[in-house]
N, C-alpha and C positions, 0 to 999 in steps of 0.2 A: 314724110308720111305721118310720122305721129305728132307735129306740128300741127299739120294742117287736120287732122282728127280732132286734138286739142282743142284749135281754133273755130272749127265747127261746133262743137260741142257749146264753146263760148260762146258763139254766134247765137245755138239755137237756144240754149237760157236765156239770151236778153230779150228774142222776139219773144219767146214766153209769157217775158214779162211784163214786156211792150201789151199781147193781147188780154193779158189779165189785167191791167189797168185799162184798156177800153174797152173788157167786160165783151171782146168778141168772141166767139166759139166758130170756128171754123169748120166742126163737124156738120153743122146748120145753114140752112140758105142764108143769104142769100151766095153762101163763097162755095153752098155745095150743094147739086141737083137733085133730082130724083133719081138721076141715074147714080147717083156716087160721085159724080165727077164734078170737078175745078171748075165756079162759074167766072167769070170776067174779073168779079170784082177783088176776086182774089189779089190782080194785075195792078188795079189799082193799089190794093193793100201793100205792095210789095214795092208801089213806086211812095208811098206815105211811109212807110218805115226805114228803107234805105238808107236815107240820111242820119238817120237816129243812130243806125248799127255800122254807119260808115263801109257801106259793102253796096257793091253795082245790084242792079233791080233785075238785072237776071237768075243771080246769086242769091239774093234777097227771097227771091221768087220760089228760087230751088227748095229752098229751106224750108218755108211757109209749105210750102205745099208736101215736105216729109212728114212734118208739125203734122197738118190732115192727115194726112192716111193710117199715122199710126192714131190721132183720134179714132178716125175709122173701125179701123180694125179692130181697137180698144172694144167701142160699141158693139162691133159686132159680135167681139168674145163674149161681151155681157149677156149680151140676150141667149147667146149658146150656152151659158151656164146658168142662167137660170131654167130654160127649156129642157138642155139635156142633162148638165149635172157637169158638162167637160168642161173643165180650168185650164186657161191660159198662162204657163210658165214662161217667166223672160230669163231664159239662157246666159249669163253672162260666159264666156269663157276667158283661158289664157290669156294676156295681152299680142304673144305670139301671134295666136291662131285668130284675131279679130279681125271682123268683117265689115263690111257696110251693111247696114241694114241690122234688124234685129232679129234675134236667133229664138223663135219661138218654138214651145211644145204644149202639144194641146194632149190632155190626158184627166180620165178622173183619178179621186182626189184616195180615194178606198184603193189603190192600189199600195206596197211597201216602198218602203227606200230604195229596197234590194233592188226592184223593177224598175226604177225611176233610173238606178244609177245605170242600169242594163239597156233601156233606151239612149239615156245619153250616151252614152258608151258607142253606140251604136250610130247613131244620126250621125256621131261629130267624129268617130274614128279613133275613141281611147281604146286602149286596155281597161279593160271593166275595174280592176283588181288596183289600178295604178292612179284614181283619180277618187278625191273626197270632194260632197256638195256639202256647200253650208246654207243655210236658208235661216232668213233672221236671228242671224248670229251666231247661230246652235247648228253643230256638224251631222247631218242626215243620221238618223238612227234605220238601221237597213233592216229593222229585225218589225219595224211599224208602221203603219200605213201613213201617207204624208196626212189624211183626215185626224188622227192621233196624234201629229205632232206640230199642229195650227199653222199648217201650209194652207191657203187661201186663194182664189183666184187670183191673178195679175201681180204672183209673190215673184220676187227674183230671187235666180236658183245662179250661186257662186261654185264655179267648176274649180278647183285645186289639182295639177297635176302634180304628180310629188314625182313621177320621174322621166327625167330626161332622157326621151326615143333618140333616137338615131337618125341625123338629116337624110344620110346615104338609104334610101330606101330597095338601090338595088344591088346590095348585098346577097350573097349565094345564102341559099334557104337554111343552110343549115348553120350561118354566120348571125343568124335571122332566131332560128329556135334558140341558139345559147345566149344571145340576147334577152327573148322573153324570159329563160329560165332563170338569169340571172336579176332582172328586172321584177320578177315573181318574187325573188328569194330576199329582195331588197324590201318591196313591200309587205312580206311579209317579217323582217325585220323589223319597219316602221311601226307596223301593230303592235307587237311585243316590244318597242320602244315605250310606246305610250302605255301599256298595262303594265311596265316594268316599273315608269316613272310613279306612276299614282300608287302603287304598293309602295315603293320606295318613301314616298312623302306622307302615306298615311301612317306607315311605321316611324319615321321620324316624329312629325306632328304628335304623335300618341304618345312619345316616348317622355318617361318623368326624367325633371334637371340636378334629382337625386342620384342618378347612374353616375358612372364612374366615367366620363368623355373619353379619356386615353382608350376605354377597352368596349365601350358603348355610346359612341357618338350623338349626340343630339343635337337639336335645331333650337335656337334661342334669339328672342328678337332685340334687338340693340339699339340704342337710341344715331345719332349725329356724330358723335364722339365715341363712340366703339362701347359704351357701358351696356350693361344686361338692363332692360326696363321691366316694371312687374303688369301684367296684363292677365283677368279672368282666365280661367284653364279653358274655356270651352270657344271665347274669345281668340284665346292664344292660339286654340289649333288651329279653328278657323281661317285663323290670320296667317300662321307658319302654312298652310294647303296653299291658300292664293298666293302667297310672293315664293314658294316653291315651285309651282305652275309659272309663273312668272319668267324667275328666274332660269326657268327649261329654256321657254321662248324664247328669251335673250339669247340665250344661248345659242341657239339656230339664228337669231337676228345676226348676231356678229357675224356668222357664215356665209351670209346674205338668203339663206337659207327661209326664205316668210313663207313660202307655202306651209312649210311643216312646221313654223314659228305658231303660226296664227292659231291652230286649234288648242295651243295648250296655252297662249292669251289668254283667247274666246273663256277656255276653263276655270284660270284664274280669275277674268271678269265675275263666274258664277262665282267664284268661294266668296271673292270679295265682299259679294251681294248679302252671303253670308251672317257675314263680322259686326253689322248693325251702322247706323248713320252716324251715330256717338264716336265709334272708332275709326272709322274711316274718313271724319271730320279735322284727326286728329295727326293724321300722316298722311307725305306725301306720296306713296306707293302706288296709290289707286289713283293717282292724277299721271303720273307716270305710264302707269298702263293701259289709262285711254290712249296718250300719246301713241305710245306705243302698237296701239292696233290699230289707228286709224292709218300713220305708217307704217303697216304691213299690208293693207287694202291699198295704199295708196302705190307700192312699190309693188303691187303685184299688178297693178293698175287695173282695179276693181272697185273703185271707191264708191263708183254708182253702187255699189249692192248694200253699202252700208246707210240705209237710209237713215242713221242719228250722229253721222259722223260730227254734225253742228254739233248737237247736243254733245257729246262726250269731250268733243274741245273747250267747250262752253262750263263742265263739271271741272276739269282740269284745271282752267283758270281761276274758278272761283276756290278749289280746294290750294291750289297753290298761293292764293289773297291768302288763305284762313293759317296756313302753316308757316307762310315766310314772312306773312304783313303787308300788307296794301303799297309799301315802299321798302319792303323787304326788313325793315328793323327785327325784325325777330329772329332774322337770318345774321346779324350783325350783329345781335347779343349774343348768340349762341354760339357763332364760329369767328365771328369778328371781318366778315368778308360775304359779298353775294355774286362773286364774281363766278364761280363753278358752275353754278344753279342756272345763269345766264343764257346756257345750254338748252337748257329748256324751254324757255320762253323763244329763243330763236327759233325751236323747232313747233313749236307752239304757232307764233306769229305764220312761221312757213305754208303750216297745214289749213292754219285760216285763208291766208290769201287764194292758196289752189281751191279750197271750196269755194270761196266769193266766187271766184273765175268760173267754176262750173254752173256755180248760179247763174249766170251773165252780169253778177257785181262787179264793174268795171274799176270804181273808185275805191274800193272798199279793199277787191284783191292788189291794189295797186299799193294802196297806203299799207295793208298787212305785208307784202313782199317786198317793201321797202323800209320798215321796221325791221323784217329781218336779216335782211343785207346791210343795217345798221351794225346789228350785234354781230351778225359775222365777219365782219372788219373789225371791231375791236374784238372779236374772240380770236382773231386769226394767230397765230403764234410763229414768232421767228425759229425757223429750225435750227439757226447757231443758238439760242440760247439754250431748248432741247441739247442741243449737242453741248453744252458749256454744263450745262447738268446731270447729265448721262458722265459726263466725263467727271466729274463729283462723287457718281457712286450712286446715282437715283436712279428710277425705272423710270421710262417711258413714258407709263401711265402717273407716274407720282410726278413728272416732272410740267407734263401738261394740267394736271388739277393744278398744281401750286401756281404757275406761270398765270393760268386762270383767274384763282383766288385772288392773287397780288398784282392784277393788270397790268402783266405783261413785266413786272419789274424784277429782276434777274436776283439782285441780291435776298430780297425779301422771300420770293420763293424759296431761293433755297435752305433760309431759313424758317421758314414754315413747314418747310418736308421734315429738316431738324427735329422742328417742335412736334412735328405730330407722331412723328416715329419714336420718341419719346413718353408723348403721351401712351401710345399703345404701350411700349414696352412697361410704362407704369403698371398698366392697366391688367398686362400678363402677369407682372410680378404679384399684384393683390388677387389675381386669381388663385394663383400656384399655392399663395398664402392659405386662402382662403378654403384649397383644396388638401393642405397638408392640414391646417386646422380639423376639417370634415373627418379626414382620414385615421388621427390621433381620437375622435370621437367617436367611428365607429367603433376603432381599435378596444375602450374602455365600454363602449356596453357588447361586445363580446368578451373580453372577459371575465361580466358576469353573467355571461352564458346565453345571448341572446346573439342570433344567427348573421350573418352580415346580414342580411335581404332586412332582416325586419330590421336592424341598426338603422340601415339605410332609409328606408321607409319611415320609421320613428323620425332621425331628424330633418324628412322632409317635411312633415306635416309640424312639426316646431318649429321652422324655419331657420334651423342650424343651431337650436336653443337645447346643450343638452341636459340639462334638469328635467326640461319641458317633456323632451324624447322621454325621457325614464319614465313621466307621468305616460305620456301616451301611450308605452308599449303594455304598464298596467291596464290602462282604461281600456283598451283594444285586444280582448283578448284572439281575436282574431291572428293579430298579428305574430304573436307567440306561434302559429305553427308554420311562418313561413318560415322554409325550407333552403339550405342553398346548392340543395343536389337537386337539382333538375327532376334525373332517376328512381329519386326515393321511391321506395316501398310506401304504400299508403296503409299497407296492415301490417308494415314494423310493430308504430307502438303495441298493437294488441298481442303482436308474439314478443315483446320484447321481456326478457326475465328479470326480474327487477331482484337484487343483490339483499341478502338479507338485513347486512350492515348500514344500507344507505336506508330502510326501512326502520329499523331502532334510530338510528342519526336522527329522522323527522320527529319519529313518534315522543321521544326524547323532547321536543321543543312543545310538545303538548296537543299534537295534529292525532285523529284517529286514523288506525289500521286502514281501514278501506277507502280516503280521501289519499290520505297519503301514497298508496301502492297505485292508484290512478294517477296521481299527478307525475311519478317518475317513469309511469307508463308513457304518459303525454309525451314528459319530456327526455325519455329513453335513457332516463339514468342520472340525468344532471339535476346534482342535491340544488345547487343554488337557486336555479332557476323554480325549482318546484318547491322552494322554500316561498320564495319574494312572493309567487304565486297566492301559496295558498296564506301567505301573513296579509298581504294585501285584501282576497275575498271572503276573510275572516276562517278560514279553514277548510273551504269547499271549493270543488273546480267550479268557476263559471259555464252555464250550459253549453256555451260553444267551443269548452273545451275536452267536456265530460265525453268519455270513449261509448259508443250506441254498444248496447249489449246483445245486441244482435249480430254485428262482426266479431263479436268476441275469439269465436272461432272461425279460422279461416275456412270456406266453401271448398269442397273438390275442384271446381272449377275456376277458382282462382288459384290454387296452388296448381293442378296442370296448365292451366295460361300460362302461368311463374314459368315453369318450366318447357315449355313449347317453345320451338324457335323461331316463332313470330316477334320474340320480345328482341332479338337480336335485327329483326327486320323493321321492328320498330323504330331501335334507336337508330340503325342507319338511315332511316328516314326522315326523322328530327334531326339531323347532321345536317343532312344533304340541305335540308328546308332552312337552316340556320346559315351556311353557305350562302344559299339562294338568296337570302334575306342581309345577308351584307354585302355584296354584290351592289343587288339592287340599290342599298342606303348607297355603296362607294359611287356608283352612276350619279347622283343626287348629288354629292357632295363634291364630284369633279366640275356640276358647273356652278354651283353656288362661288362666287369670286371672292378673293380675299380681303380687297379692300373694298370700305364699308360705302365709296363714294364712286366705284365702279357705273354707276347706272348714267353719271354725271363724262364719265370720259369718251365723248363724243369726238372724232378725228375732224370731223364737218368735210368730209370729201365726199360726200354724198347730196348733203344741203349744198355746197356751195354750187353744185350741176348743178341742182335744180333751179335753187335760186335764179340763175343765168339764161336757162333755160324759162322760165315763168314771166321772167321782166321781160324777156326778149318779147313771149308773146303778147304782153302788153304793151308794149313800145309805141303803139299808135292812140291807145288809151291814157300816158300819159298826157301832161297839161306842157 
């Protein structure tokens, strides 16, 4: 059955093309009358083509004449949408649920998503609640009308069931409700998957790589070789949102999971869009994740809805020239091997020939699905050498990148997983360094009296320089009152009683009375700090750090706040919100993968079907 759809499909792209190079239109006499109907010469057309598409003329005929009708009907939608305003949507659905013929709905354009998804719901027999549309590219927003979100006549509307009904449809009714309810309770898990995920990654993304990772985790982008790379801060998040989206959908990819893959793709496409042409020129991430959606359209078998699927294979290719080299040499300097990356292009070449084929390019899908049944016989891997490496002490996945890497050569791999697992653990130890370094620097500008937070802060913006630090934290007086209690009182300093002795101590180095009793006001006591201070601003507080004379005294209303027990409902509030928000990072951080070339560990038992599956259909297209 889905051979023979396939091949239909293939069939009707080549007459297509057959009529577009003799410039015939079939909607038009003389192949169609005044009544609508199929004139003779149609017969003729169909015994002229035959031979070309290598199919009997009654088959020929069949075909040509669905070609008409949906012209037809095309036309006829148009003029109803100009006259009435109603748009003709093409339905794709499930692969399951496909039919013959095309699944249309005709509807204006001023109605929501909500309604659109409540029709389809309706016409095709979903759960309203259990199915997302996506319409060029972008997943329905339910909350705006499809006129708002550049839905157009003759758009195609992609149906996503995200969960799997029950065949046995005559189940006892009440075997029936705890279905729905648990199906409800599924999708509405999915939701809150996806607003967990994007909180989760914009908390990430935002986070500075001055934090301390053991106790506040953050996202940091890495080159080939597992090193931290430096990238603009606004760049960088940009960049850390889309391969966090990414890396979600991967994650559902590896499940087989593409329906629910797809819209946090789709998402990532947007960040990437983001990042600017500069950066994305510059890695292979965004070539990867064209790949990547075009096979999840393709495996949901939906690909007709992605009308640029060319074009994104097409960016892929040229970004993967720009990053690995026209013959991959830049992949061979850098890692000394392009055997891994090989992955790619297999699944590359694969996606191109199934599009050719849907075009009716017979030659074209033949030569791409035969390129890639090249590389998947030399990517194929002996499972004793897996096993001869597994039995070494390797993983799985390290044992198939290296076997990759080193074509197939058993000693070499395993001396490559050597080298690399090596190389990281180098790569940890200079971190650890570099983090006990960090940590002996905080360590010395708190004790002379300056907070971790602003420690930490100072030698971010020095870049681990701490001379530098000590300058910034003068320049910045800002940074003087960051805090490392959360809690703090914000009208401490103005109650705070300042010690009469720490008060001679200053005045003693030549500071006046009233500069001085504010500055250990500021700094709640600490001589040092309101020394450096005030010797640094020649003896005055700087304005942003001078106490407003108007809180001087605390308000009635801020001392009963103080003491109301909202403030105790407060902090379990910020608890709870603090939970909530590591949570969400930990989800994040379960499927970001460890190793840095995961994206490349492709098992090919999926391509190798298809593969098999594809040549077969072209079997008579071969020479």
């Amino acid at each position: 059955m889905v051979a023979r759809m396939a091949q239909k499909k293939y069939l009707a792209a080549k007459l297509k093309s057959c009529l577009r190079e003799d410039k015939i239109q079939l909607w038009k006499p003389p192949y169609t009358n005044e009544n609508k109907e199929a004139g003779p010469e149609l017969k003729e057309l169909a015994q002229k083509y035959s031979a070309k598409v290598k199919l009997n003329e009654n088959e020929t005929e069949c075909i040509l004449e669905e070609i008409r009708c949906e012209a037809i009907e095309r036309g006829t939608g148009n003029e109803a949408y100009k006259t009435t305003g109603v748009a003709t949507l093409y339905v794709v659905l499930p692969s399951k649920m496909r039919k013959t013929g095309k699944n249309m709905l005709e509807t204006k354009l001023i109605i929501t998503g909500e309604e659109l998804r409540s029709q389809i719901a309706q016409m095709y027999g979903f759960q309203e609640k259990c199915i997302k549309i996506i319409i060029n590219k972008k997943q329905l927003d339910l909350g705006k009308t499809l006129e708002e979100q550049g839905v157009t006549h003759n758009v195609k509307v992609m149906v996503l069931e995200l969960i799997q009904s029950e065949e046995d449809t005559k189940k006892k009714v009440q075997e029936e409700e705890m279905q729905h309810e648990e199906e409800t309770m599924k999708e509405k898990e999915k939701k809150e998957r996806m607003k967990r995920t994007k909180k989760g990654l914009e908390i990430l993304a935002t986070r500075d790589d001055y934090l301390d990772p053991d106790t506040t985790p953050y996202l940091d982008i890495a080159n080939q070789t597992g090193r931290s790379i430096k990238i603009p801060q606004q760049a960088k998040k940009s960049l850390l949102l889309a391969m966090g989206y990414h890396e979600k959908g991967r994650a559902f990819m590896k499940k087989k999971e593409y329906a629910v893959a797809l819209p946090f793709l789709l998402d990532a496409d947007k960040r990437f869009c983001d990042c600017g042409k500069e950066l994305l020129n510059t890695v292979d991430n965004y070539a990867v994740l064209q790949l990547d959606i075009v096979w999840c359209y393709f495996r949901l078998g939906q690909l007709e809805c992605l009308d640029d699927a060319e074009k994104k294979l097409t960016t892929a290719h040229k970004c993967f020239k720009r990053c690995y080299g026209e013959n991959h040499e830049r992949l061979l300097t850098i890692k000394g091997s392009s055997g891994s990356e090989k992955v790619l292009f297999l699944r590359l070449y694969l996606l191109q020939g199934i599009g050719n084929y849907y075009n009716g390019k017979g030659k074209e899908a033949v030569e791409h699905l035969q390129k890639a049944n090249t590389l998947y016989q030399e990517l194929s891997i002996d499972p004793e050498k897996i096993n001869n490496l597994l039995y070494l002490g390797f993983s799985a996945q390290e044992a198939r990148l290296g076997l990759r890497a080193c074509y197939g050569n058993l000693e070499e791999a395993a001396s490559l997983i050597t080298s690399r697992r090596e190389e990281k653990a180098q790569i940890r130890r200079e971190e650890r360094a570099k983090r006990r370094r960090r940590l002996d620097d905080i360590n010395t500008l708190k004790t002379m009296g300056y907070s971790e937070r602003a420690a930490k802060k100072a030698l971010h913006q020095a870049q681990g320089d701490l001379d530098q630090a000590f300058k910034v934290l003068l320049d910045e007086p800002q940074l003087l009152l960051l805090n490392d209690d959360d809690n703090a009182d914000p009208m401490a300093p103005h109650q705070f009683q300042v010690p009469k002795e720490s008060v001679d101590q200053l005045m003693y180095l030549g500071f006046n009375h009233e500069s001085v009793e504010e500055a250990l006001k500021v700094f709640q006591g600490n001589i040092q700090l309101a020394a450096q201070t005030l010797v640094h601003y020649g003896g005055v507080l700087p304005a942003e750090l001078q106490l407003s004379t108007e809180q001087t005294t605390p308000s009635e209303e801020s001392i009963s706040s103080k003491d109301s027990p909202t403030e105790s409902a407060g902090t379990s509030s910020s608890s709870t919100e603090e939970d909530m928000e590591t949570d969400v990072v930990n989800e994040i951080l379960e499927d970001i993968p460890e190793h840095e070339e995961d994206y490349l560990d492709l098992t090919l038992e999926e391509e190798e079907q298809v593969i098999k599956e594809y040549l077969t259909y072209m079997h008579e297209e071969q020479p």
